[in-house]
The first five atom37 places (N, CA, C, CB, O) and aatype in JSON, in Angstrom:
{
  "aatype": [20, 20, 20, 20, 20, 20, 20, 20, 20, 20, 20, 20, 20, 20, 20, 20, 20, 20, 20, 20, 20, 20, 20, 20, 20, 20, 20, 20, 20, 20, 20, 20, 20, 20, 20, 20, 20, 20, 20, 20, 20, 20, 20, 20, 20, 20, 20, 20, 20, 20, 20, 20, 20, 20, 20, 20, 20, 20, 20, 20, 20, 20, 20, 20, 20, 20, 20, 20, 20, 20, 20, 20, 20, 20, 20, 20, 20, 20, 20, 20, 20, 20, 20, 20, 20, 20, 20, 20, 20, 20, 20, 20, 20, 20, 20, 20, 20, 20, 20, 20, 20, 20, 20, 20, 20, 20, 20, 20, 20, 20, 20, 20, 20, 20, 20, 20, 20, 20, 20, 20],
  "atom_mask": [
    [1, 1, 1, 1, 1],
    [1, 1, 1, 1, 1],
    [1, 1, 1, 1, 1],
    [1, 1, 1, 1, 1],
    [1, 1, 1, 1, 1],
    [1, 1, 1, 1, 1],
    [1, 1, 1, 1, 1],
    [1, 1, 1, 1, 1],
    [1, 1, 1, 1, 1],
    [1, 1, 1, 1, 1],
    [1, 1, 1, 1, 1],
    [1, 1, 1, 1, 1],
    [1, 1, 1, 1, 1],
    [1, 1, 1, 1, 1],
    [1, 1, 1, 1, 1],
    [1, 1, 1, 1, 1],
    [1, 1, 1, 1, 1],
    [1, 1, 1, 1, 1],
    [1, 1, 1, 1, 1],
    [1, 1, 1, 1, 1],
    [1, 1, 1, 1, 1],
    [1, 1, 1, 1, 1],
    [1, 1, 1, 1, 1],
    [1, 1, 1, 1, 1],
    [1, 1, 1, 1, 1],
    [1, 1, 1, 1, 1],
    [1, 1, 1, 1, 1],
    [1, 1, 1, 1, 1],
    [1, 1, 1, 1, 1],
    [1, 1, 1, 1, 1],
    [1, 1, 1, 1, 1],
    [1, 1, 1, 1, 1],
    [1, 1, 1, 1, 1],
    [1, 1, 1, 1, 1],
    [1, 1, 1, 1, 1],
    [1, 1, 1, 1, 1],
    [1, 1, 1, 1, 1],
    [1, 1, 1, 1, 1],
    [1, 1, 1, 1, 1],
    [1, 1, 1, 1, 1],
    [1, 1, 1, 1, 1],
    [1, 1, 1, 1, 1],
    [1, 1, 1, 1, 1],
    [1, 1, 1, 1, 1],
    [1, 1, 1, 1, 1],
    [1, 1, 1, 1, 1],
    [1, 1, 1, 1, 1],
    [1, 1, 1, 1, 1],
    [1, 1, 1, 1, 1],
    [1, 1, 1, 1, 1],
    [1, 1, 1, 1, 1],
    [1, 1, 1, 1, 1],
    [1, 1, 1, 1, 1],
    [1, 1, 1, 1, 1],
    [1, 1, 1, 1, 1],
    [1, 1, 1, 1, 1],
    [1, 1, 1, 1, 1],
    [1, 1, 1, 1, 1],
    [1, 1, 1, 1, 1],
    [1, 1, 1, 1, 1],
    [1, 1, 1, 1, 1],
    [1, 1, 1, 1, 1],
    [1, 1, 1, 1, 1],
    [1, 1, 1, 1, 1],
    [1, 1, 1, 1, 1],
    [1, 1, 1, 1, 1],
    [1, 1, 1, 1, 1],
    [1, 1, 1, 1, 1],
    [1, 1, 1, 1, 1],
    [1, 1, 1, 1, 1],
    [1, 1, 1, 1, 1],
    [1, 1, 1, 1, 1],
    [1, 1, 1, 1, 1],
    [1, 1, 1, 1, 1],
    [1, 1, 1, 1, 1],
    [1, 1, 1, 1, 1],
    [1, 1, 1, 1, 1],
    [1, 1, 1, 1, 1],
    [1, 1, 1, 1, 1],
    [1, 1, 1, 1, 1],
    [1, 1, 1, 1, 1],
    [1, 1, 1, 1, 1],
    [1, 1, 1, 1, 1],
    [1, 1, 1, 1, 1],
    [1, 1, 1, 1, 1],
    [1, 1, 1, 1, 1],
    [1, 1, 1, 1, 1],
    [1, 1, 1, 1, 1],
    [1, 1, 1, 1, 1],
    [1, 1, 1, 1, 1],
    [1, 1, 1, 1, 1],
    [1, 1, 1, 1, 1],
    [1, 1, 1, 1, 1],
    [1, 1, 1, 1, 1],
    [1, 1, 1, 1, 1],
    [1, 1, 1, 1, 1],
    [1, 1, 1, 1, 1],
    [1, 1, 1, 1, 1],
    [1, 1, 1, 1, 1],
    [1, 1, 1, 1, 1],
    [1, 1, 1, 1, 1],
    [1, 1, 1, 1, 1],
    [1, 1, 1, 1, 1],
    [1, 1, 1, 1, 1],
    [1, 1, 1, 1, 1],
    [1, 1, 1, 1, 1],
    [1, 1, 1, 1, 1],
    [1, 1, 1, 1, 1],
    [1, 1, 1, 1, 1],
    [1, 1, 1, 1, 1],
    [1, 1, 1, 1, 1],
    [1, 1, 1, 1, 1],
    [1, 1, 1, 1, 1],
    [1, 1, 1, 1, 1],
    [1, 1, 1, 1, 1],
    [1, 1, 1, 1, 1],
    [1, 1, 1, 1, 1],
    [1, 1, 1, 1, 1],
    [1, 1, 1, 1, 1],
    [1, 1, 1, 1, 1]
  ],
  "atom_positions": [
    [[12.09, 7.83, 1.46], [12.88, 6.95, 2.29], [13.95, 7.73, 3.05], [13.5, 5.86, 1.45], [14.37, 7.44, 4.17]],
    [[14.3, 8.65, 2.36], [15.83, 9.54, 3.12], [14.8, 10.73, 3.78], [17.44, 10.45, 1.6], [15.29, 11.68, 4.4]],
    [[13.51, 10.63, 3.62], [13.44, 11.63, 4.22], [13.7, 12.75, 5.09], [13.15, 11.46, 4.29], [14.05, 13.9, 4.84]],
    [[13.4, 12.05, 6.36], [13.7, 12.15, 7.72], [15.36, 12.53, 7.54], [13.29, 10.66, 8.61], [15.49, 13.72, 7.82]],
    [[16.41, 12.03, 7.23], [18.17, 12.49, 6.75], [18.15, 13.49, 6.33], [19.01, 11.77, 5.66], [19.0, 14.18, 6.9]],
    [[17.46, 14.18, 5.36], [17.63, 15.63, 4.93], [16.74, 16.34, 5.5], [17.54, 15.91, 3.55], [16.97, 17.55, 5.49]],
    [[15.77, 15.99, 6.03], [15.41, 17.28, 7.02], [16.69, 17.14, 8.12], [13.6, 17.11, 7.93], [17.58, 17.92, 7.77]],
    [[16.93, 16.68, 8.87], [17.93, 16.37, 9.87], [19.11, 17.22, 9.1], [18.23, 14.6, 10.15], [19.64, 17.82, 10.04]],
    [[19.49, 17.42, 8.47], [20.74, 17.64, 7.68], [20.22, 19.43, 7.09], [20.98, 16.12, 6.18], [20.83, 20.46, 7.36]],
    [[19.23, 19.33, 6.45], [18.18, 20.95, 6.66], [18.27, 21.51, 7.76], [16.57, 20.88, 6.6], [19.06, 22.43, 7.97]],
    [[17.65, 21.15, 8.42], [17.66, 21.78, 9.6], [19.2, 22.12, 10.54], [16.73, 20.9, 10.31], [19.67, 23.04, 11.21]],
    [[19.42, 21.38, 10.3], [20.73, 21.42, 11.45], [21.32, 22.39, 10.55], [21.83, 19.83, 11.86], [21.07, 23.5, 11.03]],
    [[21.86, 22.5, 9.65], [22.64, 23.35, 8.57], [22.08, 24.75, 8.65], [22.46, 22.77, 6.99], [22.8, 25.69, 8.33]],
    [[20.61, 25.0, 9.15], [20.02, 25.97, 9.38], [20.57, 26.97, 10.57], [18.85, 25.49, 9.52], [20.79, 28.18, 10.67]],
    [[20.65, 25.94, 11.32], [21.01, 26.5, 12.81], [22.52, 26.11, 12.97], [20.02, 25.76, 14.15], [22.75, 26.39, 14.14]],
    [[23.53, 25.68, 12.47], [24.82, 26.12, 12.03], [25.0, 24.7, 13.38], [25.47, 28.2, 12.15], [25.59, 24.96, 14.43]],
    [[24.49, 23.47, 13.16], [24.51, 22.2, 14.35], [25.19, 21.48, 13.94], [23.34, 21.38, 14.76], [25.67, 22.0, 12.93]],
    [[25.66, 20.35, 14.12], [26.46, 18.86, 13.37], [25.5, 18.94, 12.73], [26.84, 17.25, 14.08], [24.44, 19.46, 13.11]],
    [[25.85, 18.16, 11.05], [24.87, 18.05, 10.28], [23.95, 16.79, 10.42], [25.39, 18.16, 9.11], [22.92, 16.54, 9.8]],
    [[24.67, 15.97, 11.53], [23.73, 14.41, 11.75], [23.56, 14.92, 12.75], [24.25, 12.72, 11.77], [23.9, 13.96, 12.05]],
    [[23.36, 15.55, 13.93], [22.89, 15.43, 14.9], [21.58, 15.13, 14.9], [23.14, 16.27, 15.46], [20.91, 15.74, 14.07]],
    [[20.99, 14.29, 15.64], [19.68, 14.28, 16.17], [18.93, 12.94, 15.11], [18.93, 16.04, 16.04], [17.85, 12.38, 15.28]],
    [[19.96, 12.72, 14.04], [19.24, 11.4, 13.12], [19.8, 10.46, 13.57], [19.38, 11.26, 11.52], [20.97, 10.3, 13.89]],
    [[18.54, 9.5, 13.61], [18.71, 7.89, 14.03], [19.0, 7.15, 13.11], [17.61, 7.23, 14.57], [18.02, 6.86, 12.41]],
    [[20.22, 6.57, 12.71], [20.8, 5.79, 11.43], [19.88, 4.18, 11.58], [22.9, 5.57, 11.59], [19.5, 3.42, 10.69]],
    [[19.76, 4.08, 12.88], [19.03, 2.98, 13.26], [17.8, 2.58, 12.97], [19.0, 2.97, 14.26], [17.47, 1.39, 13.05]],
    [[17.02, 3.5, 12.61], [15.37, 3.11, 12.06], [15.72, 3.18, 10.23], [13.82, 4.72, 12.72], [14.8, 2.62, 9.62]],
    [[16.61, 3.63, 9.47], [16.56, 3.59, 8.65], [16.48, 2.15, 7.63], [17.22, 4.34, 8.71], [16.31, 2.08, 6.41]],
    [[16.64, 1.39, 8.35], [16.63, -0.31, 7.79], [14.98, -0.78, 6.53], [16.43, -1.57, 9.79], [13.81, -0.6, 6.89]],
    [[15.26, -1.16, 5.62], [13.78, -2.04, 5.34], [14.03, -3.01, 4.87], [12.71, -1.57, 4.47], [14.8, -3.76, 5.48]],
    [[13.5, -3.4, 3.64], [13.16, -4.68, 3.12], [14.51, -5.04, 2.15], [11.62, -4.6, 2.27], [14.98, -6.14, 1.85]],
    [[14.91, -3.78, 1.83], [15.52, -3.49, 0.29], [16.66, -2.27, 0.98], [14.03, -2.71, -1.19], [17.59, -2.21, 0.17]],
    [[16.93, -1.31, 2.12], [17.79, -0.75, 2.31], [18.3, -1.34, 3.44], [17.57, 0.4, 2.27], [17.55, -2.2, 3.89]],
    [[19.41, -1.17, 4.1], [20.52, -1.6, 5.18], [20.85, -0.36, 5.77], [21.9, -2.34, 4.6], [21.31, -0.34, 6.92]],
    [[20.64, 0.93, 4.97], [21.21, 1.56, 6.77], [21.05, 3.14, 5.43], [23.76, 0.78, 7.95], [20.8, 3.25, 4.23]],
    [[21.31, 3.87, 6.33], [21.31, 5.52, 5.56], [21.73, 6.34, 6.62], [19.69, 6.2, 4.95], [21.04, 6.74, 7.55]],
    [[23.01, 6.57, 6.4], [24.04, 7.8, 6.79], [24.08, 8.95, 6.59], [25.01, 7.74, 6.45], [23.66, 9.34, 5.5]],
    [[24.55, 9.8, 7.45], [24.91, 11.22, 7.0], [26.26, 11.5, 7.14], [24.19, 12.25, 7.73], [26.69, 11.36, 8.29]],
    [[27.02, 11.84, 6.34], [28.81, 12.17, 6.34], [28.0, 13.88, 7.13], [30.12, 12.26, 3.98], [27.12, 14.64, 6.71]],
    [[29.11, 13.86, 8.73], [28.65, 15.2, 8.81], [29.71, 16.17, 8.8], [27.87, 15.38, 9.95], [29.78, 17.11, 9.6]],
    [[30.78, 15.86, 7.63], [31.32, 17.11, 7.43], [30.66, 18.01, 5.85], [33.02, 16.75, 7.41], [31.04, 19.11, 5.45]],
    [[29.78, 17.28, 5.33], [29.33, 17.58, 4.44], [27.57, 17.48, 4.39], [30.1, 16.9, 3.61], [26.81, 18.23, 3.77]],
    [[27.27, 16.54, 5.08], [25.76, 16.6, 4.8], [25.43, 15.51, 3.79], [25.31, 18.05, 4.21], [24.25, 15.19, 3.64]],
    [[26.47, 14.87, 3.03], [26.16, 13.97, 2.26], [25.23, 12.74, 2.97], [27.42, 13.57, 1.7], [25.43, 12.49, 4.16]],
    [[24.58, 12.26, 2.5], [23.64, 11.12, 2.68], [23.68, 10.18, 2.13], [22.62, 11.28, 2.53], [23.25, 10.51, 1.03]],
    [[24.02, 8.62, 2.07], [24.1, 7.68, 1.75], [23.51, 6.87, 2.18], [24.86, 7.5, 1.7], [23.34, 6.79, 3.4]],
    [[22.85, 5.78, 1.09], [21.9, 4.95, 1.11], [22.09, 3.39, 0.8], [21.1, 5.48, 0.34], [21.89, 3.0, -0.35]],
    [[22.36, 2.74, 1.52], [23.18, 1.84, 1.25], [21.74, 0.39, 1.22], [24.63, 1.87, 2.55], [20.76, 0.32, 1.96]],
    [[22.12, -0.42, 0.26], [20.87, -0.88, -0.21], [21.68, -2.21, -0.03], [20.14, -0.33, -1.75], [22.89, -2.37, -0.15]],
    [[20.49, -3.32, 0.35], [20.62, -4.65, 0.29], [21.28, -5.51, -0.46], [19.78, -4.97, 0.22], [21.78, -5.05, -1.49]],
    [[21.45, -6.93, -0.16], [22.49, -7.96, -1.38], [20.77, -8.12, -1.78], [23.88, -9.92, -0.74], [21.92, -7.79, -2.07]],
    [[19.54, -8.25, -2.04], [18.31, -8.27, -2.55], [18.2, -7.32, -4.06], [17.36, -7.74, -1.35], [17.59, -7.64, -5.07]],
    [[19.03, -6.07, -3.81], [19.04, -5.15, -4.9], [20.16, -5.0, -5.61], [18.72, -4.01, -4.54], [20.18, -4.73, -6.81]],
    [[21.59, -5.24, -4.55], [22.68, -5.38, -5.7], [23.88, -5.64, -4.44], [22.93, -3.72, -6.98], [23.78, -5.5, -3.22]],
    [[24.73, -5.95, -5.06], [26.26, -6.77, -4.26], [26.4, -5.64, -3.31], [28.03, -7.06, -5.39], [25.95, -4.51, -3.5]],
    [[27.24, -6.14, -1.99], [28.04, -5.08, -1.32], [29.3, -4.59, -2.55], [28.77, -5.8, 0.29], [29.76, -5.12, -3.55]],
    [[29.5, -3.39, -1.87], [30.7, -2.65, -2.81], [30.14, -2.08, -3.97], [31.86, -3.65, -3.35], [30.73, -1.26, -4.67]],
    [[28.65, -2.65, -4.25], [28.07, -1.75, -5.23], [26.59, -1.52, -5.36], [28.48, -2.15, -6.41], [25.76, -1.79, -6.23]],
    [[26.53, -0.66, -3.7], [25.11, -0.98, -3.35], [24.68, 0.76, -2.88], [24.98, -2.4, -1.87], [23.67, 1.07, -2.25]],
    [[25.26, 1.27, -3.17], [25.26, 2.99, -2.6], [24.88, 3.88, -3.52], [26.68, 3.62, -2.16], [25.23, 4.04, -4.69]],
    [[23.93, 4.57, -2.67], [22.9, 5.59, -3.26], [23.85, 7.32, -3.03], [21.07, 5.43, -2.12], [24.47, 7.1, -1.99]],
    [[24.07, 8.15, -3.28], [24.37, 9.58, -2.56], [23.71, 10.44, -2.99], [25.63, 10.13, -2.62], [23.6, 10.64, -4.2]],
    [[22.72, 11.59, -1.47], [22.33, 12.63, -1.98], [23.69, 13.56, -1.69], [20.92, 13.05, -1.38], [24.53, 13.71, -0.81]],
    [[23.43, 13.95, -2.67], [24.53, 15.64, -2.21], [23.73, 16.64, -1.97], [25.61, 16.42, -3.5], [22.84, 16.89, -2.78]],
    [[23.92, 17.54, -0.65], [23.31, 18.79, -0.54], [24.06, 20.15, -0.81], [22.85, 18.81, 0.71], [25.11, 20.24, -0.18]],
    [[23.82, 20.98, -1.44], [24.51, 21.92, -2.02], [23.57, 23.37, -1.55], [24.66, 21.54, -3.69], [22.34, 23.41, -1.58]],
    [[24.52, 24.59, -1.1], [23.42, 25.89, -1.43], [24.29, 26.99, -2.07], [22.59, 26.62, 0.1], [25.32, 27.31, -1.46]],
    [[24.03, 27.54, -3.11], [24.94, 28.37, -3.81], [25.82, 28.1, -4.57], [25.45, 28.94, -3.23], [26.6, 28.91, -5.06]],
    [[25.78, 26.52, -4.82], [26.76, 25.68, -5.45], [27.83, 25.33, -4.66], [27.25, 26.23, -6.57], [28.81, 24.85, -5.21]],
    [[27.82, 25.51, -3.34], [28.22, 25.66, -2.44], [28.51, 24.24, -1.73], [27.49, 26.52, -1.95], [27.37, 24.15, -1.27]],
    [[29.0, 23.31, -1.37], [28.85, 22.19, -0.41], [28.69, 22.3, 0.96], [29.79, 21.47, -0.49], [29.24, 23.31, 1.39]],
    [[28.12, 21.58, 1.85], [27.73, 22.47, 2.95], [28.93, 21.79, 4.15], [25.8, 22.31, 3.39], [29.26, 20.61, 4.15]],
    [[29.47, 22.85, 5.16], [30.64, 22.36, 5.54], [30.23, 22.05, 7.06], [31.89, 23.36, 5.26], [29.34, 22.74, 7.55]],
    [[30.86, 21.04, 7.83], [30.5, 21.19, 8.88], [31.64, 20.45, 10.01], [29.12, 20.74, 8.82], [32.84, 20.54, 9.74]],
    [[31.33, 19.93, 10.89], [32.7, 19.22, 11.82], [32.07, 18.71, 12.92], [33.99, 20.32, 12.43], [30.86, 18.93, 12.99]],
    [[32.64, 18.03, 13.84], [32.25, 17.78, 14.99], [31.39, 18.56, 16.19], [33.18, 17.51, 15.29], [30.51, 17.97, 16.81]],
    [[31.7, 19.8, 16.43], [31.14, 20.76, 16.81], [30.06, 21.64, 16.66], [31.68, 21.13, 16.78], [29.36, 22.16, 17.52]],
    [[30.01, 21.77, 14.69], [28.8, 22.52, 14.15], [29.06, 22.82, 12.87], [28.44, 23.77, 14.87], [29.98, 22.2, 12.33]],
    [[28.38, 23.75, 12.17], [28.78, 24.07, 10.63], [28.29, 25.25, 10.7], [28.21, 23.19, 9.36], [27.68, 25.97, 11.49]],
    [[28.82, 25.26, 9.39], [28.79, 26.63, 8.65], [27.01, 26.87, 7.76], [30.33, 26.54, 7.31], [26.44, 26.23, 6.88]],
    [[26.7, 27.99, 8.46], [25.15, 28.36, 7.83], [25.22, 28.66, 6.3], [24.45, 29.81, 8.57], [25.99, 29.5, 5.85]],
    [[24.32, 27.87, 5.49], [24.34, 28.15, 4.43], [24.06, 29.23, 3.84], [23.92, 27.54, 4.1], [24.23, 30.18, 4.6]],
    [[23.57, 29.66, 2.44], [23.8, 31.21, 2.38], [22.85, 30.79, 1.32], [25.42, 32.14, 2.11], [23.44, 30.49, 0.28]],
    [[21.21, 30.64, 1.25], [20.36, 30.48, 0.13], [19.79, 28.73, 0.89], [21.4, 30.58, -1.74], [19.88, 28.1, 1.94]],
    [[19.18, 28.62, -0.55], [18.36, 27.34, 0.03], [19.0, 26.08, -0.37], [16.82, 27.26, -0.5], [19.74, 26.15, -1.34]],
    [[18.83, 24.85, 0.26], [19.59, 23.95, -0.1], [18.62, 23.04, -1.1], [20.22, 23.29, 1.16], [17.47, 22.6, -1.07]],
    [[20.05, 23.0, -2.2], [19.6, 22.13, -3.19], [20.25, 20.57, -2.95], [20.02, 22.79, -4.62], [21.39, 20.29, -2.58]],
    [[19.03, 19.56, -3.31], [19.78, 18.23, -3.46], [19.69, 17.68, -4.5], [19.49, 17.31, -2.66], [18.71, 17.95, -5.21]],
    [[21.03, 16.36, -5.13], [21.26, 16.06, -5.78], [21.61, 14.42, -5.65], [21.86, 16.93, -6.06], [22.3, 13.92, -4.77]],
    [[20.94, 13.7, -6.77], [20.99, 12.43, -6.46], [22.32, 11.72, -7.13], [19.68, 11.82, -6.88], [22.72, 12.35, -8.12]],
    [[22.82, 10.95, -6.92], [23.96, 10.41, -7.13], [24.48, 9.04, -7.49], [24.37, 10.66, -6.32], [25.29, 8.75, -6.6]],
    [[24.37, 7.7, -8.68], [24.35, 6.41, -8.55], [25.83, 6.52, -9.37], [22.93, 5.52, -9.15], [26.51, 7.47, -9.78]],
    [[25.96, 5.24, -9.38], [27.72, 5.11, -9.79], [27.44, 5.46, -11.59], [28.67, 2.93, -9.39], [26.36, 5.33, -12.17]],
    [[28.76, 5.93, -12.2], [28.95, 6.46, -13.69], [27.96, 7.79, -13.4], [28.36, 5.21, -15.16], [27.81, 8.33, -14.5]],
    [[27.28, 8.47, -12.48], [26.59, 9.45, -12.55], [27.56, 10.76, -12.75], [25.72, 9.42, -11.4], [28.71, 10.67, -12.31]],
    [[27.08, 12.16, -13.49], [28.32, 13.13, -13.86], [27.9, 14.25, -12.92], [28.46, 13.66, -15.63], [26.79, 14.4, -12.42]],
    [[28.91, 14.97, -12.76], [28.42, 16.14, -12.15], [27.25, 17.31, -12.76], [29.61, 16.76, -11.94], [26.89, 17.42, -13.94]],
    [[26.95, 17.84, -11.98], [26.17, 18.5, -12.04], [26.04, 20.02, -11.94], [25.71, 18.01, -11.5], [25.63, 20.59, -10.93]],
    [[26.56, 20.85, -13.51], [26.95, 21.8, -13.44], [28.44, 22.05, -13.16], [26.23, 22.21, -12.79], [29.43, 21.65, -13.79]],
    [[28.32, 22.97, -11.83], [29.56, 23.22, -11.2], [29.72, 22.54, -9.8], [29.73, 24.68, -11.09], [30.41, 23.02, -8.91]],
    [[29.2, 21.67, -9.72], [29.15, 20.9, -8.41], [30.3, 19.97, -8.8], [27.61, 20.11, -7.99], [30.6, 19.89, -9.99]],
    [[30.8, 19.41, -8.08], [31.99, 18.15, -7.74], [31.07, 17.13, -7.22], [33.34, 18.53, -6.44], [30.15, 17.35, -6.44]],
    [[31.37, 16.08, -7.68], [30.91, 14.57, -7.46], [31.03, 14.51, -5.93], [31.92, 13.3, -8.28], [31.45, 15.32, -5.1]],
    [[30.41, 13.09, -5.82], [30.09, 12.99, -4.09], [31.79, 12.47, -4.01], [28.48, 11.49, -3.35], [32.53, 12.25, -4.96]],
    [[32.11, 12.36, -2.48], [33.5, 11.68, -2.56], [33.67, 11.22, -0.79], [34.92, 12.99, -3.24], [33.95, 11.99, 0.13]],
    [[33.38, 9.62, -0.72], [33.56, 8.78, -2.15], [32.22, 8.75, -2.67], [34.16, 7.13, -2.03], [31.2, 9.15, -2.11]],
    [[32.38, 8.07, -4.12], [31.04, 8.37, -4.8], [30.18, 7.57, -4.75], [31.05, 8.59, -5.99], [30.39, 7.0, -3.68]],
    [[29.42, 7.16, -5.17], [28.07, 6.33, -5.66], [28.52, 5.08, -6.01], [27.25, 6.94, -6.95], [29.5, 5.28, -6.73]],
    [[28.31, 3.74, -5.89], [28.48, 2.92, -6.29], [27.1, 2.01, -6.76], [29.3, 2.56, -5.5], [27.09, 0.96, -7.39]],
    [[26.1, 2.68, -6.32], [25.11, 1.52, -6.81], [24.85, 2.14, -8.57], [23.32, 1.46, -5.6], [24.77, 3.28, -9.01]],
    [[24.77, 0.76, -9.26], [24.54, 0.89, -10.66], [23.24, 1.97, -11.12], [24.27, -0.61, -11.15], [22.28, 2.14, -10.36]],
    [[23.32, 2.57, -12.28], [22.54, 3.75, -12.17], [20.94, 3.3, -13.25], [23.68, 5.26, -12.83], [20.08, 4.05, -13.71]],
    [[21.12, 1.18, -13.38], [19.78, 0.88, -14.0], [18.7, 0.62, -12.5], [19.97, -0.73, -15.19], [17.47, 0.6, -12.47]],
    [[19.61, 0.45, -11.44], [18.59, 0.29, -10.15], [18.4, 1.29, -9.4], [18.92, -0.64, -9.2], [17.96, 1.1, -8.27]],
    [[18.74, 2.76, -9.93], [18.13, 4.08, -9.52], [17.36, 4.79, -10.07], [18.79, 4.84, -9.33], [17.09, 4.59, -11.25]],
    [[16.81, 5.79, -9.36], [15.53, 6.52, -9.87], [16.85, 6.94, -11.45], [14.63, 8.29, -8.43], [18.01, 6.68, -11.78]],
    [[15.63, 7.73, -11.98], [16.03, 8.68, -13.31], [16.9, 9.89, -12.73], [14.54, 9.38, -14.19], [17.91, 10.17, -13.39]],
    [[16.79, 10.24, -12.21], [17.67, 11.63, -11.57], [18.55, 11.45, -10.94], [17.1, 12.51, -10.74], [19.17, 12.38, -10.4]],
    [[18.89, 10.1, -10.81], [20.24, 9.86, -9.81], [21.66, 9.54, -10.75], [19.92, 8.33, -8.66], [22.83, 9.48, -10.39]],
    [[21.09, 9.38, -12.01], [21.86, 8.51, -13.21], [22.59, 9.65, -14.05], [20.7, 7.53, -14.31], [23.27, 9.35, -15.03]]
  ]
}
């Protein structure tokens, strides 16, 4: 479903671009999601899911993209090329960090019994 967001967010991070450039937040809609963002000072991705799956205010999915343990930085203009390959990380609310990574911010709010296993 986020597919298409992290390549967009891959790629661009590759070539040192806004990390949303070029993704359409607009096709991301279905049955069960409402919209999927990219924060582009970070690359974070958020998945923001229907009142069908759970309340507003506690309806948010976050991937975190990381390379080197690294968060990936970026701004209006462009970012910073990562240094290794990018790892992602799934994110639902009460979810802990991971390693030496820092939590998404802000974090996850969708409950972590209506996420995959790896997001929890």
């Amino acid at each position: 479903m986020a597919a298409a967001a992290k390549t967009a967010v891959a790629e661009n991070a590759i070539a040192g671009a806004v990390l949303n450039r070029g993704y359409d937040a607009g096709n991301a809609a279905t049955q069960n999601v409402t919209g999927i963002t990219i924060n582009q000072q970070n690359g974070e991705i958020s998945i923001a899911y229907g009142a069908n799956v759970a309340a507003a205010g506690a309806n948010t999915l976050i991937l975190k993209p990381t390379a080197n343990s690294d968060a990936l930085e970026g701004t209006e203009t462009g970012s910073t090329r990562p240094t290794g390959s990018i790892r992602w990380d799934c994110y639902a609310s009460g979810a802990t960090a991971r390693g030496d990574l820092p939590l998404p911010n802000p974090g996850a709010t969708l409950d972590g019994r209506f996420a995959p296993a790896d997001c929890r």
